[in-house]
C-alpha positions as CSV (number, residue, x, y, z in Angstrom):
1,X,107.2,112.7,95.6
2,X,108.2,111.2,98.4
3,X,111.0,109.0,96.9
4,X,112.2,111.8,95.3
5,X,113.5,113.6,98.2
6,X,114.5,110.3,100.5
7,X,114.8,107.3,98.4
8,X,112.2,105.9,100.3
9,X,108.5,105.4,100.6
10,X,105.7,104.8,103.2
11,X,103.2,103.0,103.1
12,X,99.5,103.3,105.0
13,X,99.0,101.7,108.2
14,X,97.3,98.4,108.3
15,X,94.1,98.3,109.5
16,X,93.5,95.9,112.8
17,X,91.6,92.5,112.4
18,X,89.0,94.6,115.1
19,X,87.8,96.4,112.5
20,X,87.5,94.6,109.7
21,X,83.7,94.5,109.7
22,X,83.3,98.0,109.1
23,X,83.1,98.0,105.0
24,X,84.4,101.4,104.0
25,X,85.7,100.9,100.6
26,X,84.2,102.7,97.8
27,X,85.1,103.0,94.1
28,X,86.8,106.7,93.3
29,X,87.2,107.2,89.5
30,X,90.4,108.1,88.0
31,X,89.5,109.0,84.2
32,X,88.0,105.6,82.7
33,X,89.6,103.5,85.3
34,X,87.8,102.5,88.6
35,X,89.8,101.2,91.3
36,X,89.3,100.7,95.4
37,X,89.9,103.3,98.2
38,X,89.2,103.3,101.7
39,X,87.0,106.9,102.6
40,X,89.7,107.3,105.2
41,X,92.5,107.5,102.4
42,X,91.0,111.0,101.0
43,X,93.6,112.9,102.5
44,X,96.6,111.9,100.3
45,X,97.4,114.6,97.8
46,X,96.7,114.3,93.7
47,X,100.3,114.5,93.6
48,X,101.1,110.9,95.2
49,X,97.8,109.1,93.6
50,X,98.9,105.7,93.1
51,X,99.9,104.9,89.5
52,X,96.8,102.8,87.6
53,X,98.2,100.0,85.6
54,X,95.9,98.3,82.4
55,X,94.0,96.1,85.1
56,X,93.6,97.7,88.4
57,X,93.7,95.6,91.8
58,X,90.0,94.1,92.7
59,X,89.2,91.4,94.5
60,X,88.5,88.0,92.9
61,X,85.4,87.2,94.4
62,X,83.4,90.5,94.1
63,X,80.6,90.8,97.0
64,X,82.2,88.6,99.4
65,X,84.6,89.5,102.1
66,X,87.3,87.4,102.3
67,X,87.7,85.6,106.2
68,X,90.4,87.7,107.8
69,X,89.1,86.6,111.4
70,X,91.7,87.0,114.0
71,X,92.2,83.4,114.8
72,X,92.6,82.6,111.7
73,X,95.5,84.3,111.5
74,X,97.3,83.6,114.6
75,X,96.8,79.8,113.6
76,X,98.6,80.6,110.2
77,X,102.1,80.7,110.2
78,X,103.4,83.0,107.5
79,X,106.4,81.6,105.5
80,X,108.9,83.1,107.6
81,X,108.1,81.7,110.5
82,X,107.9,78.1,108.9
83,X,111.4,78.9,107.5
84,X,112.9,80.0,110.8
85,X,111.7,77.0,112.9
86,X,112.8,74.7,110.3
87,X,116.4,76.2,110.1
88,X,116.4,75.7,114.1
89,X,115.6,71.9,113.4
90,X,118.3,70.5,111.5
91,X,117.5,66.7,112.4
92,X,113.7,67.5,111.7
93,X,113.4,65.5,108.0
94,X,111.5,68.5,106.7
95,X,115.3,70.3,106.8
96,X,116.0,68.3,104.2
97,X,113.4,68.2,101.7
98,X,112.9,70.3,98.7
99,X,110.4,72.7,99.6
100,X,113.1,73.8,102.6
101,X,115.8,74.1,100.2
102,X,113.1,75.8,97.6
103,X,111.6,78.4,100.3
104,X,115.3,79.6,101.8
105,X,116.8,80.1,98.2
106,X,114.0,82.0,97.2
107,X,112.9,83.8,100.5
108,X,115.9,84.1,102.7
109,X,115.3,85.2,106.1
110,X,116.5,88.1,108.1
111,X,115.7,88.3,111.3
112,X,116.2,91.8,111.6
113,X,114.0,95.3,110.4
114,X,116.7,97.3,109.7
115,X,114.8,100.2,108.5
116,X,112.2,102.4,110.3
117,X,110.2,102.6,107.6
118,X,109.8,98.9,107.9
119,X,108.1,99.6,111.1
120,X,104.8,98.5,109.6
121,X,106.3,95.0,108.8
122,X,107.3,94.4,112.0
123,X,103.8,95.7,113.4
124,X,102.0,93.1,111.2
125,X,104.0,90.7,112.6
126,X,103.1,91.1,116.1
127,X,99.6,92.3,115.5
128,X,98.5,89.9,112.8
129,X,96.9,93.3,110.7
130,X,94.8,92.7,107.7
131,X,94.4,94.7,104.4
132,X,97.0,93.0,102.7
133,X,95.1,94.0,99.8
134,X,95.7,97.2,100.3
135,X,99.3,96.8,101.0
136,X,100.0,95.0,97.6
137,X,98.2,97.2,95.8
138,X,100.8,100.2,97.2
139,X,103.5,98.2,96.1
140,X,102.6,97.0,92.5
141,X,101.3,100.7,91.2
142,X,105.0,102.3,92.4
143,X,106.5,99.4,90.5
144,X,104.5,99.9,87.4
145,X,105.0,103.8,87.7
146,X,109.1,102.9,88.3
147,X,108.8,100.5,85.4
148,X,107.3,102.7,83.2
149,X,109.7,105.8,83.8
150,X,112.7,103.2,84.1
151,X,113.4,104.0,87.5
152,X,115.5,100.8,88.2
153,X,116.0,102.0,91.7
154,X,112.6,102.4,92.6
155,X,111.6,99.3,91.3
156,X,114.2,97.1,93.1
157,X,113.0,98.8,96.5
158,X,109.2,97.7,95.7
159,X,110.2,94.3,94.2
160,X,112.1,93.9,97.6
161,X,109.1,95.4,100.1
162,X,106.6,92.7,98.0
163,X,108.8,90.1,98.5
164,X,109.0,90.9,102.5
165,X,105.4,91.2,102.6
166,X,104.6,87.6,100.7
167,X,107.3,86.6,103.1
168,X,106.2,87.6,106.1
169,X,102.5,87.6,105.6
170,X,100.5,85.0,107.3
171,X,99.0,82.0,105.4
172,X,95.3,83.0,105.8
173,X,92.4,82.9,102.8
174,X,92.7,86.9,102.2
175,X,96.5,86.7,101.8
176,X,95.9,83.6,99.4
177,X,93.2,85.4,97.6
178,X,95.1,89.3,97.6
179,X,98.0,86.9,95.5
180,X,95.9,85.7,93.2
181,X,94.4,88.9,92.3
182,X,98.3,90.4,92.0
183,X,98.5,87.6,89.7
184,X,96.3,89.1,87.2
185,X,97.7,92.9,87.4
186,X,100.9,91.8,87.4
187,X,100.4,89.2,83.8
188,X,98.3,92.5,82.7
189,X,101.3,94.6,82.9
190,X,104.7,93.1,82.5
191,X,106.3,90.9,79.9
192,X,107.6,87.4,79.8
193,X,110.3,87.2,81.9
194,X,109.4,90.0,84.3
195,X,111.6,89.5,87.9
196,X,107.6,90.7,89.5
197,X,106.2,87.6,87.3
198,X,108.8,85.2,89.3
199,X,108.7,86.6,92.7
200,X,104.8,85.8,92.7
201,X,105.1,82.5,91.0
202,X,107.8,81.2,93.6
203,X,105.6,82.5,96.7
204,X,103.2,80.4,95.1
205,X,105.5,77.2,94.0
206,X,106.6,77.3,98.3
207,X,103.2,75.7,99.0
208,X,101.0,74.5,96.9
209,X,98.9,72.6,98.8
210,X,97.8,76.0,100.7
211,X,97.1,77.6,97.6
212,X,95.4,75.3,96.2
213,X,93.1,75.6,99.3
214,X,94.1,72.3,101.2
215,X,95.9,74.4,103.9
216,X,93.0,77.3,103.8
217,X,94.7,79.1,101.3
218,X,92.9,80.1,97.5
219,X,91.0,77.4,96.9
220,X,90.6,75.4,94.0
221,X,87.6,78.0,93.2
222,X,89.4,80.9,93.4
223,X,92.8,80.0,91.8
224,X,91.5,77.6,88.6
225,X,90.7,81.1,87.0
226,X,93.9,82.2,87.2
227,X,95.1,79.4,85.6
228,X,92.9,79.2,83.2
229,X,92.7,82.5,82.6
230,X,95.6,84.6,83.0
231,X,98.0,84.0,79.7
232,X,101.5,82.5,80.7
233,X,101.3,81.6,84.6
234,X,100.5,78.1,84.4
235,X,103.7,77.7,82.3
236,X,105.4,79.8,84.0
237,X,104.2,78.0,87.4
238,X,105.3,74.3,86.0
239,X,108.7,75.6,84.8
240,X,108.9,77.2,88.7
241,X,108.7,73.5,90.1
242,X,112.0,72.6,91.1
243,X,112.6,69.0,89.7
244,X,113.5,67.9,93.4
245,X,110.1,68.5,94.0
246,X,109.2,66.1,91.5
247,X,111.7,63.6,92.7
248,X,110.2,63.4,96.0
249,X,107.0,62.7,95.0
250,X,108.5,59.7,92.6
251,X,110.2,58.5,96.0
252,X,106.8,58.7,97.9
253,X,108.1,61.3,100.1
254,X,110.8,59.6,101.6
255,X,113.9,61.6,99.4
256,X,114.4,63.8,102.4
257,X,114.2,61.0,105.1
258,X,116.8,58.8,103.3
259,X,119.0,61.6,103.5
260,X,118.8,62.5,107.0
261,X,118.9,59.0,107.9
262,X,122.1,58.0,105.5
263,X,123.7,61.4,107.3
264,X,123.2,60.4,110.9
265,X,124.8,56.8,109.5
266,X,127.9,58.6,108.2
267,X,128.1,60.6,111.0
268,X,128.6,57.4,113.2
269,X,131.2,55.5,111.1
């Protein structure tokens, strides 16, 4: 309803990493389909109930809480900040290499919240919030409901708020695992060649080492299932590779630092 009258939408506050011991989701049934809620959420109308896709949003590993400890999210940069103090360090070698060039095609930067309803971006930022659960979940069930009713408009305004919120997200275990698990809706719902499909399958090709759980991202546990499992990703993850990724690791590493250094020659002839 709300997108109807501003072509716009809001999304719940995020809840501070304070409180994150107090467990207060419960399941809330919606015909045959169970999904989470927070008890704190019953005050949203029937009318703006979130769309349920095939395979609602649950967490991978059912019973256990992901970490979302405070420190370890101010020791996580998220892939913003990576990008921005790479792009101030253009003699540092990583300026060169692929995953640079990879992360800025993919995930330009803007430095700037331009809207006020972005407010709650720009809060996570400074406040390292949690629930980004939550927050993914919001985003996926308007794009399914846009998708569905062919609202391209709407849909281009949630693929662009998901790809802010993988973008500016911190690189913690719950973000690692709240990707996963949008890795399975999203497969559930959309077909081959789905823009959603990409956008999560970059986020993942920017790093991953941390997703793979060498950084404290998924795990190995956590994100073997969804290759395994989910029909299409792991394809769709190996065709994501940029081949300069693969050339780097032929060279040992040292593509990006033979650049840099056969620039800094040229630059003194």
């Amino acid at each position: 309803m709300e997108y109807a009258y501003s072509r716009d939408y809001t999304i719940a506050d995020l809840p501070k990493k304070k409180n994150s011991g107090k467990n207060s989701a419960e399941c809330r049934e919606s015909g045959s389909v169970k999904y989470e809620t927070d008890s704190d959420d019953d005050k949203s109308s029937s009318e703006d109930e979130a769309y349920l896709p095939a395979r609602p949003i649950t967490t991978i590993s059912a019973g256990k809480k992901p970490d979302t400890g405070t420190d370890e999210a101010e020791k996580a940069d998220s892939l913003y900040s990576w990008i921005l103090e790479v792009s101030k360090s253009p003699s540092s070698p990583q300026h060169w290499c692929a995953q640079y060039k990879f992360c800025l095609e993919n995930f330009p930067i803007d430095t700037t919240v331009n809207s006020p309803t972005d407010a709650w971006l720009k809060g996570n930022q400074l406040q390292h919030d949690s629930g980004y659960q939550a927050v993914l979940k919001t985003h996926l069930n308007l794009y399914f409901l846009a998708d569905e009713h062919e609202i391209t408009e709407l849909k281009d305004l949630c693929l662009e708020r998901i790809r802010l919120t993988l973008l500016h997200a911190p690189g913690t275990s719950e973000v690692a695992s709240s990707v996963l698990d949008a890795i399975h809706v999203v497969y559930a719902n959309t077909d081959i060649g789905n823009p959603l499909r990409s956008l999560l399958v970059k986020y993942c090709a920017t790093d991953m080492e941390w997703m793979m759980g060498g950084g404290g991202g998924g795990g190995v546990v956590q994100i073997t299932p969804v290759i395994r499992g989910v029909p299409g990703f792991a394809a769709d993850l190996l065709l994501e590779i940029p081949h300069a990724y693969w050339k780097e690791v032929g060279d040992g590493g040292a593509a990006g630092l033979e650049r840099l250094r056969s620039s800094r020659l040229a630059s003194t002839v």
